[in-house]
C-alpha beads as a LAMMPS data file, in Angstrom:
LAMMPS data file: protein, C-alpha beads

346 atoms
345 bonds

1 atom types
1 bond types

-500.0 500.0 xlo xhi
-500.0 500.0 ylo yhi
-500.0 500.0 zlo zhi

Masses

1 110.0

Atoms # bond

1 1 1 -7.632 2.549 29.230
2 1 1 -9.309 0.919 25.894
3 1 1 -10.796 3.478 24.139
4 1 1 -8.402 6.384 24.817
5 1 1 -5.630 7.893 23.059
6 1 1 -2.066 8.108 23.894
7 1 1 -0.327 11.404 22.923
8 1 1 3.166 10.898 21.668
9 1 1 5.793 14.270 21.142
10 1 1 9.120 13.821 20.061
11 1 1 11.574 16.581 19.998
12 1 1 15.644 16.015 18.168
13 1 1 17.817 18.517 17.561
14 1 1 21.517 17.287 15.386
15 1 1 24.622 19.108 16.755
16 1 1 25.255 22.460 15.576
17 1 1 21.570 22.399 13.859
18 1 1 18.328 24.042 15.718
19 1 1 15.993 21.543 13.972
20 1 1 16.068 19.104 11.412
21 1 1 14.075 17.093 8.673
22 1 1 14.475 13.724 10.115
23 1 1 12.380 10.415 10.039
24 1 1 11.446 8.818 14.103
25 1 1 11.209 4.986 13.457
26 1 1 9.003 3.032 16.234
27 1 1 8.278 -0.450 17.308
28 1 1 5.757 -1.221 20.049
29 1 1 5.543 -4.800 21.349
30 1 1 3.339 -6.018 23.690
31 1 1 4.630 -8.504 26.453
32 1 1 3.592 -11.826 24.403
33 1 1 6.393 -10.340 21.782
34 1 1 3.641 -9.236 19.214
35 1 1 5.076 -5.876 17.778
36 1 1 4.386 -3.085 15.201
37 1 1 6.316 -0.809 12.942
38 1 1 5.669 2.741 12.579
39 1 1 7.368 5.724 11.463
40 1 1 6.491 9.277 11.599
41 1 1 7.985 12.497 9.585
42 1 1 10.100 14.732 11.881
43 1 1 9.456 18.009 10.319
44 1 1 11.691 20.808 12.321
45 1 1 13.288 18.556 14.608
46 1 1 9.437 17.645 16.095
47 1 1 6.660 15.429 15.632
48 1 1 2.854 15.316 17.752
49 1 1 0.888 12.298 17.327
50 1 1 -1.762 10.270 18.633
51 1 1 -2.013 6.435 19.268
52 1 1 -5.656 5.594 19.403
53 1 1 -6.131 2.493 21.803
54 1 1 -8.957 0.367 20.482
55 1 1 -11.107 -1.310 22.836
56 1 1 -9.918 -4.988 21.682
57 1 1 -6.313 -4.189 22.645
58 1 1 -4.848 -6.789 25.159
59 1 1 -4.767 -5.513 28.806
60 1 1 -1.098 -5.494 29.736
61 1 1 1.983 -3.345 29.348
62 1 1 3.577 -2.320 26.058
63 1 1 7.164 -1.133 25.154
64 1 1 7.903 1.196 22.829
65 1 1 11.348 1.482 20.942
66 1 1 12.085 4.995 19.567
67 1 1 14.914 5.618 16.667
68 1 1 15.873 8.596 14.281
69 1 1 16.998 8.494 10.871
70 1 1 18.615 12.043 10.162
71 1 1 17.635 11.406 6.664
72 1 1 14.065 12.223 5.391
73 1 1 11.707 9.580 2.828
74 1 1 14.313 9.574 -0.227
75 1 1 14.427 7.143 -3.134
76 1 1 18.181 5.406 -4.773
77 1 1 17.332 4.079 -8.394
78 1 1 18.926 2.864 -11.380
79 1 1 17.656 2.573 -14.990
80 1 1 19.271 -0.752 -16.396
81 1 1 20.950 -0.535 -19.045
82 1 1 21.257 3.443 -19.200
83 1 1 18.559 5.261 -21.086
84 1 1 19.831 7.870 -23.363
85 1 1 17.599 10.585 -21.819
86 1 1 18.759 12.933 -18.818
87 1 1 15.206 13.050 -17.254
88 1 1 12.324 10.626 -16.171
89 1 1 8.988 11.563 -15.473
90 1 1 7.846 9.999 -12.165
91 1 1 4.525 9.907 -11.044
92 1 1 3.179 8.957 -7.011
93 1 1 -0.118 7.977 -6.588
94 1 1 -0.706 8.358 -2.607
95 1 1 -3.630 6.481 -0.349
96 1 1 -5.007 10.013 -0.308
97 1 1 -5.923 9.627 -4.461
98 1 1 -3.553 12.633 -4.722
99 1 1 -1.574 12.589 -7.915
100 1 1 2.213 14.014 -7.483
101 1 1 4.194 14.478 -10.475
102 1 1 7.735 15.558 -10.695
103 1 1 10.515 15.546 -13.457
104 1 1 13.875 13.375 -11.861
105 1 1 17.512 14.267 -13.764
106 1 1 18.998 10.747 -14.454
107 1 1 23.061 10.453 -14.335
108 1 1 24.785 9.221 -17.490
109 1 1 25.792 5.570 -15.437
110 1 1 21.762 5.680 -15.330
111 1 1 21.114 6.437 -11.153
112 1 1 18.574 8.720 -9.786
113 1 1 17.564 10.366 -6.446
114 1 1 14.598 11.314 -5.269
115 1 1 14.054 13.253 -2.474
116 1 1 11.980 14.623 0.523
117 1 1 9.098 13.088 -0.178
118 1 1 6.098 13.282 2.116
119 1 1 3.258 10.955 1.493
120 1 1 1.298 8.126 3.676
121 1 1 1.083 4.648 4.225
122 1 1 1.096 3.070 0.630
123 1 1 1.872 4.652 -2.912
124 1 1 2.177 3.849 -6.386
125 1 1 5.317 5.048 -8.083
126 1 1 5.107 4.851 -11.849
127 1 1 8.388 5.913 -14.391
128 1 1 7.974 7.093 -17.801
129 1 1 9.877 8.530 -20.515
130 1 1 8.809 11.892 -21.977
131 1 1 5.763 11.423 -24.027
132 1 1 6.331 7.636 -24.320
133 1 1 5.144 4.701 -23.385
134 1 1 7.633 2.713 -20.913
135 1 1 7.742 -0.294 -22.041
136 1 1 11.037 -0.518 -22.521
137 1 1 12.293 0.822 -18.751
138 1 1 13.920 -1.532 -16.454
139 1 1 14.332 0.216 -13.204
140 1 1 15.714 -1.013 -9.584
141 1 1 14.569 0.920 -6.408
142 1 1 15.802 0.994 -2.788
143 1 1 13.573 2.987 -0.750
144 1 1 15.973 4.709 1.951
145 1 1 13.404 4.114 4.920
146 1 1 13.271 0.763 4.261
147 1 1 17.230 0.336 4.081
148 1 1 19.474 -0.357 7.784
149 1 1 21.086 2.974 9.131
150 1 1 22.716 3.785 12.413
151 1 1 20.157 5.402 14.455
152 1 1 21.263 9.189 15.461
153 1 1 19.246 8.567 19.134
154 1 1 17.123 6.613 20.895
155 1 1 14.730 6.790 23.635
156 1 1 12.251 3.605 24.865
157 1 1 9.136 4.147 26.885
158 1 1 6.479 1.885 28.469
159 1 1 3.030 2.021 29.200
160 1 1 0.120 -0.057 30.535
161 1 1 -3.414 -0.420 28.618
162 1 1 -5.712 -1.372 31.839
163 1 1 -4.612 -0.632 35.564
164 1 1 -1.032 -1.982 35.469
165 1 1 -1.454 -4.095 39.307
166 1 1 -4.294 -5.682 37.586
167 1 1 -3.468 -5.367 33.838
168 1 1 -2.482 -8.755 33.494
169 1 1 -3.899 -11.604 35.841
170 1 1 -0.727 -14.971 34.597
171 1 1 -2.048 -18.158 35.360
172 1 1 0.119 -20.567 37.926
173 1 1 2.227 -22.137 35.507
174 1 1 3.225 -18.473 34.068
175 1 1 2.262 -19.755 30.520
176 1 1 -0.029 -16.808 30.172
177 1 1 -2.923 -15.050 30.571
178 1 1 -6.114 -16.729 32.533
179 1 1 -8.886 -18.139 30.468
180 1 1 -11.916 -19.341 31.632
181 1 1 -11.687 -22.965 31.278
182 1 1 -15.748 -23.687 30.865
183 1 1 -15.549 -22.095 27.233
184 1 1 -13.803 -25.648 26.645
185 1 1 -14.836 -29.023 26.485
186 1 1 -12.016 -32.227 27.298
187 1 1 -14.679 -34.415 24.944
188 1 1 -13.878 -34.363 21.287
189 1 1 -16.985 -35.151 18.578
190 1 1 -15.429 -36.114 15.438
191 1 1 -17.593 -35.438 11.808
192 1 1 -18.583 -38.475 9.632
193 1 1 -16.673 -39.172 6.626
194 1 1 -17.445 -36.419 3.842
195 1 1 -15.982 -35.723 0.415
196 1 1 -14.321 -32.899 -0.468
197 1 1 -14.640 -30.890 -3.989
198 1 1 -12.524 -27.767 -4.472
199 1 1 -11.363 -25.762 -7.257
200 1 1 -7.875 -24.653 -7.772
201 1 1 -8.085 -20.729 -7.341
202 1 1 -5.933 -19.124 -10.105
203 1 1 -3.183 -16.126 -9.554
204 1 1 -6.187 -13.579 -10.369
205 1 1 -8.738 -15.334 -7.639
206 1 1 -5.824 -15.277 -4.962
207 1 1 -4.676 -11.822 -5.507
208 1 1 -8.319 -10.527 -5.931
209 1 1 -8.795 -12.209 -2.104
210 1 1 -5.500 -10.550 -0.613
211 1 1 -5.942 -6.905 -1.987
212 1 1 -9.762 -6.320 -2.464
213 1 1 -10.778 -4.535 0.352
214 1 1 -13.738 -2.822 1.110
215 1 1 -15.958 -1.843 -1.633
216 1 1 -14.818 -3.384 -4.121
217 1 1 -14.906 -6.935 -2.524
218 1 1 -17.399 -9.425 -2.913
219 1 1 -19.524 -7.151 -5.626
220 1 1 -20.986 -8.097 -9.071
221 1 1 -18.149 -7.553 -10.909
222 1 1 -16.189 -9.219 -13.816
223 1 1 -12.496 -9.618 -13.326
224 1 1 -9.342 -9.682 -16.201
225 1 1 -6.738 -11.721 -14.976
226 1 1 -3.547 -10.031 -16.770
227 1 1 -1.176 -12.770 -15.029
228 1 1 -2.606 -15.972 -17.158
229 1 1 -0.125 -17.258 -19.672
230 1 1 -3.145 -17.284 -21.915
231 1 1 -3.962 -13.716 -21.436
232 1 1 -3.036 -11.643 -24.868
233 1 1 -2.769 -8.131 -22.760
234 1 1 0.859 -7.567 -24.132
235 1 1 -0.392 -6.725 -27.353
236 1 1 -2.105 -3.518 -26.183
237 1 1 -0.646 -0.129 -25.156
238 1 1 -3.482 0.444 -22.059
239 1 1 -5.919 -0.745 -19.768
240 1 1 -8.537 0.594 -21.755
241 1 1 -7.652 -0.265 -25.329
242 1 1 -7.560 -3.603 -23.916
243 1 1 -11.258 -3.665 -22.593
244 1 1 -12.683 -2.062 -25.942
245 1 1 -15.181 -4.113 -26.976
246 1 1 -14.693 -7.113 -24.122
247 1 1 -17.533 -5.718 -21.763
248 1 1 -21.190 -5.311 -22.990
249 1 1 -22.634 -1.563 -22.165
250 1 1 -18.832 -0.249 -21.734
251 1 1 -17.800 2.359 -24.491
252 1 1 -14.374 3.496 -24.882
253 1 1 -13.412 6.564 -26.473
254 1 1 -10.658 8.691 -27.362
255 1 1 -10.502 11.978 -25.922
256 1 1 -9.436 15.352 -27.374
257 1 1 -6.333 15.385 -25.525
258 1 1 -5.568 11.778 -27.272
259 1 1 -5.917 9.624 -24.273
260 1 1 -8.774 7.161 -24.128
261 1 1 -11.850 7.823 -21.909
262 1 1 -15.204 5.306 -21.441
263 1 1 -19.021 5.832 -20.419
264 1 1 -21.257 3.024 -19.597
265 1 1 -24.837 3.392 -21.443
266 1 1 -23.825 7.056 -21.909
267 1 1 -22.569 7.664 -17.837
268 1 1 -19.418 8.413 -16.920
269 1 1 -17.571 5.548 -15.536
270 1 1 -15.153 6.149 -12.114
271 1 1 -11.434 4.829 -12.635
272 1 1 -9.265 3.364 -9.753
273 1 1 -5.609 2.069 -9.354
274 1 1 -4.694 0.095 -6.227
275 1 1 -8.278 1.406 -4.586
276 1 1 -7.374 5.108 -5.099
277 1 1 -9.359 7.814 -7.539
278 1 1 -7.626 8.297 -10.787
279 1 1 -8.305 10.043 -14.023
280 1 1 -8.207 8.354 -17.306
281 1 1 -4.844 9.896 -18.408
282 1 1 -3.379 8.383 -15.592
283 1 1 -5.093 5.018 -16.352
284 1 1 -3.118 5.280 -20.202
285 1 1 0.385 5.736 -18.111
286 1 1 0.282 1.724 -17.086
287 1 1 1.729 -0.664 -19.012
288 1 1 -0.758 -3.513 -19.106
289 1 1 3.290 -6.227 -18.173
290 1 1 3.063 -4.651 -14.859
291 1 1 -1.141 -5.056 -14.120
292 1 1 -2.306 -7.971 -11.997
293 1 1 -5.761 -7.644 -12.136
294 1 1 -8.486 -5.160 -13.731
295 1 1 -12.226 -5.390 -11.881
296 1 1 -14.887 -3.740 -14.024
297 1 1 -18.471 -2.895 -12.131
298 1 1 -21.259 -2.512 -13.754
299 1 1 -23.481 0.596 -12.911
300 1 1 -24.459 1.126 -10.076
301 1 1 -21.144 1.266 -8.576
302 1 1 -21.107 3.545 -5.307
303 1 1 -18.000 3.583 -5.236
304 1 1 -17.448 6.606 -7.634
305 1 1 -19.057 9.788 -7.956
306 1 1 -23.010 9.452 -8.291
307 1 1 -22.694 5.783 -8.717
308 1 1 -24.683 5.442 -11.921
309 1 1 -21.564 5.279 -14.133
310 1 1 -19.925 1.904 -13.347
311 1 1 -16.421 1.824 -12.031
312 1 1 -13.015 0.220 -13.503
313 1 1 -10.479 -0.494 -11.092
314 1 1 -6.966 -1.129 -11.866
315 1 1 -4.711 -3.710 -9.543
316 1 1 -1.004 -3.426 -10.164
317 1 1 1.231 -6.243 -8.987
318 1 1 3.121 -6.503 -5.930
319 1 1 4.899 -9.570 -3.614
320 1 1 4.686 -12.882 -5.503
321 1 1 3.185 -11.393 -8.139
322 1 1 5.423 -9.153 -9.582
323 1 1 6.618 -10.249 -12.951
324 1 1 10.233 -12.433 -12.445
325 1 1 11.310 -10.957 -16.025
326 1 1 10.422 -8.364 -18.276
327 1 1 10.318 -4.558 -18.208
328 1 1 10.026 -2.756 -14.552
329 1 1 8.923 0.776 -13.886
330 1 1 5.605 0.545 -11.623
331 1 1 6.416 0.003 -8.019
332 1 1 4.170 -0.137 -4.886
333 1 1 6.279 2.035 -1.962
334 1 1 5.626 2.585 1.836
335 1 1 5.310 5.916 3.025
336 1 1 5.082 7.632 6.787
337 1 1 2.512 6.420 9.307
338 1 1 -0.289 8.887 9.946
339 1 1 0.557 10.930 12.903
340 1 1 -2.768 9.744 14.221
341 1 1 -3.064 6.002 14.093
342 1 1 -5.338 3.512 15.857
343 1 1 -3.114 0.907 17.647
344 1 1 -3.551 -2.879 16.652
345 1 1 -1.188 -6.251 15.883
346 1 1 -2.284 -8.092 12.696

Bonds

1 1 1 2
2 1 2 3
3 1 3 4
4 1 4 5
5 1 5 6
6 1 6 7
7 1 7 8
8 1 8 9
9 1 9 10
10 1 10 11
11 1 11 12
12 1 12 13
13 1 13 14
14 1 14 15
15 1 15 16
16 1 16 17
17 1 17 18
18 1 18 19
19 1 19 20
20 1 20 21
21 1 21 22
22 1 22 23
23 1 23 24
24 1 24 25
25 1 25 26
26 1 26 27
27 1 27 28
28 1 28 29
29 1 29 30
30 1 30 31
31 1 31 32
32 1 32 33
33 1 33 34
34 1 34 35
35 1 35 36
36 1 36 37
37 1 37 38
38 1 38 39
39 1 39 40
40 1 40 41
41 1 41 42
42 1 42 43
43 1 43 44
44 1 44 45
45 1 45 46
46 1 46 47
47 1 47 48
48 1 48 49
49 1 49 50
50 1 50 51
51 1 51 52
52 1 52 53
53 1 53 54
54 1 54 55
55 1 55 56
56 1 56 57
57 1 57 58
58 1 58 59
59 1 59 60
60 1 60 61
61 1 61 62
62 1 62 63
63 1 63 64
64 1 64 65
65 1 65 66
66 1 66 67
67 1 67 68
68 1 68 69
69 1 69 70
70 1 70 71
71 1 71 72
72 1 72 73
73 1 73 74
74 1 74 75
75 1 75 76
76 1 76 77
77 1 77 78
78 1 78 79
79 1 79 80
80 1 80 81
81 1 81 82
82 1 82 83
83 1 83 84
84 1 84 85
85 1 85 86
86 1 86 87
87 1 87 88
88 1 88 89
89 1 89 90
90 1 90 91
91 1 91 92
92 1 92 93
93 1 93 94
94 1 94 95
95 1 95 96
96 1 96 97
97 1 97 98
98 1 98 99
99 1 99 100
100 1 100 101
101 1 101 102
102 1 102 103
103 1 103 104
104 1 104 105
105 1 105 106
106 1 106 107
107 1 107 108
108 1 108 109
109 1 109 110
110 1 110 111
111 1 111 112
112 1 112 113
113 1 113 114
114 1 114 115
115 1 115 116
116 1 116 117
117 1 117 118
118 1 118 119
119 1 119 120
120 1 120 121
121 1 121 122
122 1 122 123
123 1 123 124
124 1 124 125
125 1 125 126
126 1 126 127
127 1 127 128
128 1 128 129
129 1 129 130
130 1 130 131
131 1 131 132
132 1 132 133
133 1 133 134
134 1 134 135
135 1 135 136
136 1 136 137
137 1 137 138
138 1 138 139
139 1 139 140
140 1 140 141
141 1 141 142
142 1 142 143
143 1 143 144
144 1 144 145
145 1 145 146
146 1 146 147
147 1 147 148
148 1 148 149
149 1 149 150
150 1 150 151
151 1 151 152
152 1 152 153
153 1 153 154
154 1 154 155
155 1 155 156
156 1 156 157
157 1 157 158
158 1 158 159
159 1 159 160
160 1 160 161
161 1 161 162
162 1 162 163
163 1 163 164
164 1 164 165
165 1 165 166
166 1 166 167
167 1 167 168
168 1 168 169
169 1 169 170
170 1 170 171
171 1 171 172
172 1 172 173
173 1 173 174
174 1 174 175
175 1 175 176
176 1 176 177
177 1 177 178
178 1 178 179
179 1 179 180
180 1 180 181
181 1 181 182
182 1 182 183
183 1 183 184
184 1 184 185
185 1 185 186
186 1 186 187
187 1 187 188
188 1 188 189
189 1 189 190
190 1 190 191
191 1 191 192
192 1 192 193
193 1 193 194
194 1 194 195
195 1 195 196
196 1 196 197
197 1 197 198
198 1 198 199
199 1 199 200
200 1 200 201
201 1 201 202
202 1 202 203
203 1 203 204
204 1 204 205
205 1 205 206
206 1 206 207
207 1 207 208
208 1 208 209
209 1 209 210
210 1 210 211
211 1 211 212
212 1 212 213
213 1 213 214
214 1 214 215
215 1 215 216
216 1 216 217
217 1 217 218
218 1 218 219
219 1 219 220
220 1 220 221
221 1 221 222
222 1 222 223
223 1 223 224
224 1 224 225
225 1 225 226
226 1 226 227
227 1 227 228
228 1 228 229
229 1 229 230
230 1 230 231
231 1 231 232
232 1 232 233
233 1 233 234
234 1 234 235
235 1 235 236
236 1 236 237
237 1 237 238
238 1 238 239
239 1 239 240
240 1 240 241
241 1 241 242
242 1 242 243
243 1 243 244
244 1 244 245
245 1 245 246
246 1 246 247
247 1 247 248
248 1 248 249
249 1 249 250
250 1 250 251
251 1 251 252
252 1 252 253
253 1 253 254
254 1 254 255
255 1 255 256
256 1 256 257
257 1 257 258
258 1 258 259
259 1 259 260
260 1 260 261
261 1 261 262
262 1 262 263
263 1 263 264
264 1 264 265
265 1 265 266
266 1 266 267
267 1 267 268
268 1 268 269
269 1 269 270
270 1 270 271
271 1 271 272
272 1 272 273
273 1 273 274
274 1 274 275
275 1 275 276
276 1 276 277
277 1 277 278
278 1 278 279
279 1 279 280
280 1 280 281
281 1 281 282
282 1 282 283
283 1 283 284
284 1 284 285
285 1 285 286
286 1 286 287
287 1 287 288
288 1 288 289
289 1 289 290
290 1 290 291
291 1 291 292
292 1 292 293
293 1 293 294
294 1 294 295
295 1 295 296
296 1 296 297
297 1 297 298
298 1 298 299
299 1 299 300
300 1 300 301
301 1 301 302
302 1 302 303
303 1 303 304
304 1 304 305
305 1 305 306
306 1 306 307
307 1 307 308
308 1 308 309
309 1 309 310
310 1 310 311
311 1 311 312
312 1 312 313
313 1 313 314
314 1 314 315
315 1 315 316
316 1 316 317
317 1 317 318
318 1 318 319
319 1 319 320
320 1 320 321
321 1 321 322
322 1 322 323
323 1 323 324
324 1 324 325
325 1 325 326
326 1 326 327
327 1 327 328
328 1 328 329
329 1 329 330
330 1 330 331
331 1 331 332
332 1 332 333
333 1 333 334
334 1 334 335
335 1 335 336
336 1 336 337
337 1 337 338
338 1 338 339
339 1 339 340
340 1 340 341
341 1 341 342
342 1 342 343
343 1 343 344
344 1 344 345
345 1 345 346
């Protein structure tokens, strides 16, 4: 019923093996042909999650398609053309603000693995030299979960949300469910002629719309667009050597360790990239050629510690917006699904 929560176990043992690191792939559809992707880390051959059925689910029964991958969250790249260097240092920001770092061997040809990863939904992978800025990388990525493969098994079970004799109530034509027709009127009342004004929304206004969420949306903040052809961002080496000076109240400074650091009227300020915590070191890792958008708030920003500081987050680009030439070594990756997920179609 709406408001419950559907208890999924898996279990997959490979031949010869008594458990395995594998990766169960799912897609639930709902009878109108709606569907959802998920995927869950099978750690030991097992998984246990939960499905958490909202109460605005659609009555009616749902089908869900399961699928292993034998092969756990791994990463194919390729430095183009080869770097004369043996190792990169790679970097994942996770949706949790955790900050993984890891050294990755590079092959002479220039290709890379990296492997058994476990982080969810979405993650910031940044590449970087030793000590250097990467300006200069050009890197290519193909995320294995996100590749075909030939599923080791599958399995496909059903379930109704609602009482399934009643679930779904089809109208006589079969075109779907019943609606109450008296939330509809046959008489159409058409406006008087008005004239429009708009503005056309840059590549900052657009991307600021798609991937502010939450609290930093809609706030009193002042946004950098580092896509405009008139922006002069390429002729600084970070984020914050960039804003120096630019925002009234906003102090930069360099730190002992030699990485910059800012206060706003003598406060600490709270950093961001993508929506997720970071610390100003890991702020100086981004090369300004692969930012979208930076959002500074003035104080008081709750959306750091204390929120008397102000707040600077950092947007890196992704879809359209990804530079079509030019250096490459920040990416945006998918991870697993959370083993407990609430259930809903975009």
């Amino acid at each position: 019923m709406p408001g419950d929560t559907l208890s999924i176990v898996a279990n997959y043992y490979s031949v010869g093996k008594k458990s395995v690191a594998a990766t169960l792939q799912m897609v639930i559809e709902n009878e109108n042909g709606r569907s959802i992707k998920m995927r869950w880390p099978l750690l030991n051959g097992a998984v246990d999650g939960d499905l958490i059925i909202p109460d605005s689910l659609p009555l009616g029964k749902y089908t869900i398609s399961f699928a292993v991958q034998q092969k756990f969250f791994r990463i194919y790249g390729t430095v183009n053309p080869p770097i004369r260097t043996d190792m990169l240092t790679t970097n994942l920001l996770t949706a949790k603000g955790e900050w993984l770092s890891a050294d990755t061997p590079v092959e002479p040809d220039g290709s890379f693995v990296i492997r058994n990863w476990l982080f969810e939904k979405d993650a910031t992978l940044i590449f970087s030299r030793k000590k250097k800025v990467s300006a200069d990388l050009d890197i290519k990525i193909n995320a294995w979960l996100d590749s075909s493969y030939q599923p080791a098994a599958l399995a496909t079970r059903q379930f109704y949300v609602g009482t399934p004799p009643i679930a779904l109530r089809i109208d006589s034509s079969g075109s779907g469910l019943l609606t109450d027709a008296s939330k509809f009127n046959d008489s159409v009342n058409l406006l008087p002629g008005v004239t429009i004004t708009a503005k056309l929304k840059s590549k900052a206004d657009k991307f600021n719309e798609t991937y502010s969420s939450g609290l930093f949306q809609s706030m009193n903040e002042r946004v950098f667009d580092f896509m405009s052809e008139d922006s002069d961002v390429m002729g600084y080496t970070s984020v914050l050597s960039y804003l120096q000076g630019r925002v009234a109240g906003l102090t930069i400074t360099m730190q002992p360790d030699g990485n910059m650091g800012a206060t706003w009227r003598g406060s600490a300020v709270s950093f961001f990239i993508d929506e997720m915590r970071a610390e100003p070191d890991q702020m100086n890792t981004l090369n300004p050629a692969d930012i979208a958008i930076v959002k500074v708030y003035p104080p008081p920003f709750y959306g750091g510690f204390g929120g008397s500081g102000g707040g600077i987050a950092v947007y890196t680009r992704r879809g359209e917006y990804v530079a079509k030439t030019g250096n490459r070594h920040v990416f945006r990756i998918k991870g697993y699904t959370p083993v407990q997920t609430v259930l809903y179609f975009k």
